[in-house]
N, C-alpha and C positions, 0 to 999 in steps of 0.2 A: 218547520221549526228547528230540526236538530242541522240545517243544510246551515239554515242565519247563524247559528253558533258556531260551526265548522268556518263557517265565512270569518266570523271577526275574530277567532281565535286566529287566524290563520295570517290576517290584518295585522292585527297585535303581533305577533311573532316579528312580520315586516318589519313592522317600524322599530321594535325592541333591538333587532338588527342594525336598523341606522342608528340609533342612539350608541349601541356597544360600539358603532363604527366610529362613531366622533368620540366618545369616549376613547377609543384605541388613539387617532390621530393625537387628541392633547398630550395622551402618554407618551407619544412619542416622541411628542416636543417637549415635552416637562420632563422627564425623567433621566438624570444626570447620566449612568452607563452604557455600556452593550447589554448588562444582565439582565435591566431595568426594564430596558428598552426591549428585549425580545419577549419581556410578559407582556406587555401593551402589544405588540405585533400576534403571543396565542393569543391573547382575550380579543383583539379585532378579529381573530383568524376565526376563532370556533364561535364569537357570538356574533361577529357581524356579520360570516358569512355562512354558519350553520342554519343561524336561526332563519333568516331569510327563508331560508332553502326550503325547509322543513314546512315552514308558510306558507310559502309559496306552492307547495305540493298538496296544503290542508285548501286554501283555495283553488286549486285546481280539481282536487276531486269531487267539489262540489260545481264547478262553474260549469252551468248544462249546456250553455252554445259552444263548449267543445268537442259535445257528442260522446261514443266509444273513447276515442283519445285523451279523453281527461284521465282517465284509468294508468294510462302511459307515461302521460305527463307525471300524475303524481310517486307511481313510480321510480320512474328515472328522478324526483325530486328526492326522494328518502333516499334513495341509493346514493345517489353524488351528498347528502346531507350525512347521511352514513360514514363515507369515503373520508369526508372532511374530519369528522370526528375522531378517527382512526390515523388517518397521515399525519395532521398536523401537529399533534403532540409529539409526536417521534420525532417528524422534521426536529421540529426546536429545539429536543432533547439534545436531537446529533448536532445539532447547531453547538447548543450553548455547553454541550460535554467536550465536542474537540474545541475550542477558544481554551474554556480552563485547561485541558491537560496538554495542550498545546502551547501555553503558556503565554498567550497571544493579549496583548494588552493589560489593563491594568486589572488585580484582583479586585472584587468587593470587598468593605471593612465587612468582617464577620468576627462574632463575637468565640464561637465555634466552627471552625473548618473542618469535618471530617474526610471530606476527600483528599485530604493533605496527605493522605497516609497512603493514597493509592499513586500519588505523582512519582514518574520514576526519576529517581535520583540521576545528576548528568552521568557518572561512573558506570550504573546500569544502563544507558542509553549507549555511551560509547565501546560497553561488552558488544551488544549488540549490532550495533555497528562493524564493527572486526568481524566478527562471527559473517554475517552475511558480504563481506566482503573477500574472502579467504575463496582462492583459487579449488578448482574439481581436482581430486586425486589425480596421478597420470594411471591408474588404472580404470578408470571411469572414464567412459566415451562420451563424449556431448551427445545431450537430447536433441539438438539441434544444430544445425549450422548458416550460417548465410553465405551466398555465390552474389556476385556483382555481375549482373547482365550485362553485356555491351549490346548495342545497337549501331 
């Protein structure tokens, strides 16, 4: 009895996934930015391919013509469902935090920008710049050197 319920829970998960997945597709095509656009690509990412996962692990630990190996399987399925849940938000993060402060394309109308306050001003970007371009003392030896082999 609790195996049938493990099963169609695990079903439903499946298919809840393809649905976030065509749902992510139209976002992707409907939704005018980058910024837009990279929510539709996490919401594909964690529900079309989390969910699956996690399903696909609740039906494996119950489907008995796998034998001992169902245990593995569902295993390795939490894990990689796990993994996804954990990377892919970061990814994005890194994604969609260097665009903005990289200054790379167009902004979003925002009614409130607070990370306006963290972009570095060009003048502080070109201290910086100098600073890391400024020659080693002459009493400082280079860390290293390069030789040009001949053959």
């Amino acid at each position: 009895m609790i195996e049938e319920v493990i099963f169609i829970i695990g079903s439903i998960a499946i298919l809840l996934g393809a649905i976030y997945d065509l749902i992510a597709a139209i976002g992707m095509l409907r939704f005018p930015d980058f910024y837009m656009r990279s929510h539709a690509a996490t919401v594909g990412t964690i529900g079309g391919a989390a969910l699956p996962v996690f399903g696909a692990g609740l039906v494996a630990l119950v489907y008995h013509p796998l034998g001992s190996q169902r245990f593995f399987m569902a295993g390795i399925a939490f894990t990689v469902g796990v993994l996804i849940l954990l990377i892919a938000p970061t990814g994005s993060h890194s994604l969609v935090s260097a665009v903005y402060f990289g200054r790379i394309g167009r902004k979003p109308p925002l009614a409130v920008d607070q990370l306006e306050e963290d972009l570095p001003k060009r003048s502080d970007v070109a201290e910086l710049v100098r600073e890391q371009e400024r020659l080693p003392k002459e009493e400082e030896e280079p860390k290293f050197s390069f030789r040009r082999v001949r053959r």
